[in-house]
Phi, psi and omega in degrees: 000082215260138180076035173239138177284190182271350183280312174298321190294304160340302167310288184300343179281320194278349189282313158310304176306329203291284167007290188286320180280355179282309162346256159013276159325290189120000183266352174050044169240077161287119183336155149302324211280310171323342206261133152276294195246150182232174139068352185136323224228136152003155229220287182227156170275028178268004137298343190113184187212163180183153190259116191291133176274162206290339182257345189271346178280323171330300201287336160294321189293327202278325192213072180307112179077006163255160149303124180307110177256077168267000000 
């Protein structure tokens, strides 16, 4: 993480394990701010917009409230 102090590299590793551990677990409580894509589709529209498709709808029916594996 070359031009990050070492206190931000630190930030960014444990924010990641929380991330992975959530994952993992299975309980899926991710900060909102962590998130891009949820359900199929963008997280917030400061990602874009789309016009949703036959997989991201696929993919709401298969996992209400997990992260989308599209």
């Amino acid at each position: 993480m070359s031009g990050t102090s070492i206190d931000a590299q630190k930030r960014y590793a444990d924010g990641t394990k929380k991330i992975l551990d959530s994952y993992l677990s299975g309980r899926h409580d991710y900060n909102p701010v962590d998130l891009i894509v949820i359900n199929g589709d963008y997280a917030t529209k400061a990602y874009g917009e789309r016009a949703k498709s036959q997989n991201t709808q696929g993919a709401e029916k298969l996992g209400q409230g997990n992260l989308a594996r599209t």
